[in-house]
N, C-alpha and C positions, 0 to 999 in steps of 0.2 A: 155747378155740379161737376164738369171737368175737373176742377181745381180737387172738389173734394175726393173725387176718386183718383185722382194722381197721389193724394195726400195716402189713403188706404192704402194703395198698392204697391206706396212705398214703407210703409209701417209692416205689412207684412212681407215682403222682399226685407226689411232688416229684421224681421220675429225671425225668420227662417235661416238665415245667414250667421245669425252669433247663437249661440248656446242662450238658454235662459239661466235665469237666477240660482236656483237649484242646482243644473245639470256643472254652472262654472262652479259653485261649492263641494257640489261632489266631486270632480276632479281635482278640485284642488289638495279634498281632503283625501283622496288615493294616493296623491303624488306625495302628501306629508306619511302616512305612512309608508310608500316604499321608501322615502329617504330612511327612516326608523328602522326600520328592517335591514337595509343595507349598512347604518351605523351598528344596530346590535350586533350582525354577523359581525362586524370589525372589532368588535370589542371582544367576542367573542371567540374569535382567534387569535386576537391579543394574547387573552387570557391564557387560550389552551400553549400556544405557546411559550409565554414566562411557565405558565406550572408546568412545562415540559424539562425546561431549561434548567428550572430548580430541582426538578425531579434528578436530571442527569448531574448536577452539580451535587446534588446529595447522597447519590448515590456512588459517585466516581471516587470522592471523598473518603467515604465509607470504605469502600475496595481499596483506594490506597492504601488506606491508614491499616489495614488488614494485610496487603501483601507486607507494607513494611516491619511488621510486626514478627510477620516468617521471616525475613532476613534479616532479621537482628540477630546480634550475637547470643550464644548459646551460653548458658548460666551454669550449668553441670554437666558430666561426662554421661548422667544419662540420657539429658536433653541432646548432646552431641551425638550420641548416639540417634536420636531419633532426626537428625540433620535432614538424608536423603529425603525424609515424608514431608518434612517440614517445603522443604524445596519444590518438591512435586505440588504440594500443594498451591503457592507462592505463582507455579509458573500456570495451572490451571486457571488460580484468580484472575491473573497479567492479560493469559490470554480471551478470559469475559471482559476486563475492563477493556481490553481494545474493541471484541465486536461491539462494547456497549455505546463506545465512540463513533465506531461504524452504521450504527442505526442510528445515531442522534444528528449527524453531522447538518442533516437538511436544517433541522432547525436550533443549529447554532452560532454563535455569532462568530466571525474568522479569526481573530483573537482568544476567545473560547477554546478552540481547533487548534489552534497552535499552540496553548500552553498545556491544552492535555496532549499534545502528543509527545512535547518537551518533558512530561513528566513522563509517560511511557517509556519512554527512549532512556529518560534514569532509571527507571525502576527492571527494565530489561537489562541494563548494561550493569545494575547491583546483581542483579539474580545469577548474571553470569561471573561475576569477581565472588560468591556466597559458594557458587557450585566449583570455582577452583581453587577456593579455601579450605572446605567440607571433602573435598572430595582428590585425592592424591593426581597431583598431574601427570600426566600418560607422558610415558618415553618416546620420543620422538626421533626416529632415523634416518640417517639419510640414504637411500639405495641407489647407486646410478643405475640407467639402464642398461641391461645386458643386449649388446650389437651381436657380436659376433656369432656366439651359439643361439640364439633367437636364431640366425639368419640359418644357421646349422638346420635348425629340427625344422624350422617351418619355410614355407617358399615366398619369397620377397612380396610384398605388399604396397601396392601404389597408393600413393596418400600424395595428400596435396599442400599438406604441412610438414618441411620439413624437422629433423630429429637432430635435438640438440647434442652435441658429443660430449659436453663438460660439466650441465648443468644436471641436479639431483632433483627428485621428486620429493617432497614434507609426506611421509603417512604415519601411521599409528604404528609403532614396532611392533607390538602385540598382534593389531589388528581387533581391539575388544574395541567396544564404545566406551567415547568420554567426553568431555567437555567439548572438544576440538577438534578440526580435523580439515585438511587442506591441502595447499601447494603454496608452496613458496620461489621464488629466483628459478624459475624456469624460462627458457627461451625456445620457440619454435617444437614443441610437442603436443601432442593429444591426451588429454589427461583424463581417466575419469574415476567416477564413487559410484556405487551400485546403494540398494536399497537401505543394505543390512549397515553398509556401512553410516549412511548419512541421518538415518531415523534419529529426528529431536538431537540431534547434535550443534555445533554451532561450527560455521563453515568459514572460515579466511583464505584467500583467494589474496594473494600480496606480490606485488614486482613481476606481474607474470610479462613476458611479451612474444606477439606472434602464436600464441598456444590456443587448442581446441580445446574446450574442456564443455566435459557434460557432467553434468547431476542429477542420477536416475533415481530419486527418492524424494524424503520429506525430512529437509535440514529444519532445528529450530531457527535458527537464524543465518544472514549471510553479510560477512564484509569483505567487500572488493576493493582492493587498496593500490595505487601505484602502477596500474597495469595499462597497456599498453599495446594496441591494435588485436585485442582478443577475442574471439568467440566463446560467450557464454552459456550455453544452454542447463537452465535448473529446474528443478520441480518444485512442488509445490511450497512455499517458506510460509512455518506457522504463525510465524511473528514477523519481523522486521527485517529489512536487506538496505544497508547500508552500502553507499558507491560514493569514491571520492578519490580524489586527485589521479580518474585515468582517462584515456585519450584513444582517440581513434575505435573504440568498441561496440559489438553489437553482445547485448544481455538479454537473455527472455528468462523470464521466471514470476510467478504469482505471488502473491503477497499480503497480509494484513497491511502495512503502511512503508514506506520507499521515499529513501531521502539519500540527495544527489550532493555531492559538494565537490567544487574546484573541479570539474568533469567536461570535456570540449568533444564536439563530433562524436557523438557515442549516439547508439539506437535502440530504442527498449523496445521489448516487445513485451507487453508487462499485462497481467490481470492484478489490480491494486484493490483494495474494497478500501481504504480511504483516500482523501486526497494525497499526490505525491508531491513531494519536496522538493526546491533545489534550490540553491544557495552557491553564487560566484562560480556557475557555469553558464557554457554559448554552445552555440553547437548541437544542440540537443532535439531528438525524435520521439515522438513513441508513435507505436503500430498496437494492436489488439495483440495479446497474448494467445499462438498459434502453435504451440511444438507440442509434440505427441511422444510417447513410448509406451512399450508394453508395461505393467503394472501405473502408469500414472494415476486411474482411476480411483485406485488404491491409496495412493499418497495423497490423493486430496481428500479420503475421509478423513484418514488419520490428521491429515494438515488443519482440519477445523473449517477451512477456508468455504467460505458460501460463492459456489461457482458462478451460479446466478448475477452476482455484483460485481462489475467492473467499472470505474473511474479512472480507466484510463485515458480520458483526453481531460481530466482533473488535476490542475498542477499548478501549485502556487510556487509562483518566484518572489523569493524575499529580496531582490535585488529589483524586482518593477512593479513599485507603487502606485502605478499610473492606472487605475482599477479601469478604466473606461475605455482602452486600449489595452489589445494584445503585446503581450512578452517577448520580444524580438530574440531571448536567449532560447526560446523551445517552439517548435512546430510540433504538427500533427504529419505523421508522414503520408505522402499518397499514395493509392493505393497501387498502383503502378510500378513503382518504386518499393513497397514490398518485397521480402525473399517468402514466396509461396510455398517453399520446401526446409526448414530450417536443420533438417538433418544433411 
């Protein structure tokens, strides 16, 4: 009798220890469909992502083939006449096709990203050779500046950059809006553009060194060429800002898209909405985009730009293919190291 209730009261000590027949089928068949459920979601985002990708390929497409269509050449003099609308149009499309890059960027693939922006960067740099074909190039003067009688009417002013003696300032002789507008072969001056003057214009900034320069407005675009230990402060750019082969510089200025080339020990302080570029530079920072003035607020409606978005520590180097490791050519600056005041 011992024997047979040792035998029971091990039969039920194992009923109660493992699940029964049923309860192991049930679970199993719960656990087959969360795997299903977890496979559909994946397919399922699969999906929405190619129809995203086709979507933005179809549509980028589209918009190209339409802005190239505005800068083509003009067939009759009345169509030349109608150039400037043609263009305005052209540059309105230019600039949907970049936010359209800017909203898609998450789910593209990084190849994707860099041939559209390689098309961009054509299709902006045609719109601006369309707009100084169509459009008569502004007379460009050179003024030195006036030491002596400045020093006459008004009382000496302490600056902390000094004032070159021989070098000329690039402006607009007129002083009307045009395609262009800038500084050239300056040394050691403070230069600046007010609102009226930089609106949708396209800004070159070339050989500068040692110079302050501000820009209190909304340039169409900006390129920084050649310069050399500069301070740049600019506002808000509706399109593109091109930087290449300068050195020792601190830049702050916003941007649809920023592409860095040949450029050493420079510091951005950048609001980007897409990824930034750089190509066969070292040396390189960026900080959050932090400079103020009065009207900015203003030049960022007009700029298009969605303040909201910054990709600023987003920055593809085409020289370090090494995806799994960081870029030894660019940091993130600290925050310590910061200029808290950039006026």
């Amino acid at each position: 009798m011992e024997a047979v209730s040792e035998t029971v009261a091990e039969g039920e000590a194992l009923s109660l220890a493992a699940p029964s027949v049923p309860e192991r089928l049930h679970q199993r068949d719960a656990e087959r469909r969360e795997e299903a459920e977890r496979r559909r979601r994946a397919r399922d985002a699969q999906a929405v992502q190619e129809e995203q990708s086709d979507f933005f390929s179809a549509a980028f497409v589209r918009e190209r083939e339409a802005i190239e269509a505005l800068l083509g050449p003009e067939s009759d003099e009345a169509a030349e006449a109608a150039a400037a609308m043609r263009l305005e149009e052209a540059a309105g499309r230019l600039q949907s096709l970049q936010r359209l890059l800017t909203d898609s960027v998450r789910f593209l693939a990084p190849y994707e990203v860099r041939q559209a922006q390689a098309t961009l960067a054509r299709l902006q740099s045609a719109l601006s050779e369309r707009r100084l074909q169509v459009q008569p190039k502004k007379r460009f003067a050179f003024r030195a500046r006036k030491k002596e009688s400045t020093a006459a009417q008004q009382p000496p002013k302490v600056s902390a950059w000094p004032q070159a003696s021989s070098e000329a300032v690039l402006a607009p002789s007129d002083g009307s809006a045009g395609p262009e507008c800038g500084f050239s072969r300056v040394e050691g001056q403070e230069l600046r553009l007010g609102s009226a003057e930089l609106l949708q214009r396209d800004v070159v900034l070339s050989q500068l060194s040692r110079c302050r320069v501000r820009l209190c407005g909304n340039p169409n675009t900006l390129l920084m060429r050649g310069c050399q230990d500069c301070t740049v402060l600019c506002g808000p750019v509706s399109t593109s800002a091109l930087v290449e082969d300068c050195s020792g510089c601190l830049l702050a200025l916003a941007c649809q898209q920023l592409r860095t080339h040949q450029t050493t020990q420079t510091s951005f302080y950048v609001q980007v909405t897409s990824r930034a570029i750089l190509e066969n530079c070292s040396g390189v920072r960026f900080a959050p985009y932090t400079w103020s003035y009065a009207g900015i607020e203003a030049d960022f409606e007009t700029s298009g730009l969605d303040r909201s978005r910054n990709n600023w520590t987003q920055v593809d180097d085409f020289n370090w293919l090494a995806r799994d490791q960081p870029s030894p050519n660019w940091t993130v600056m600290p925050e310590e190291e910061r200029v808290s005041d950039l006026n």
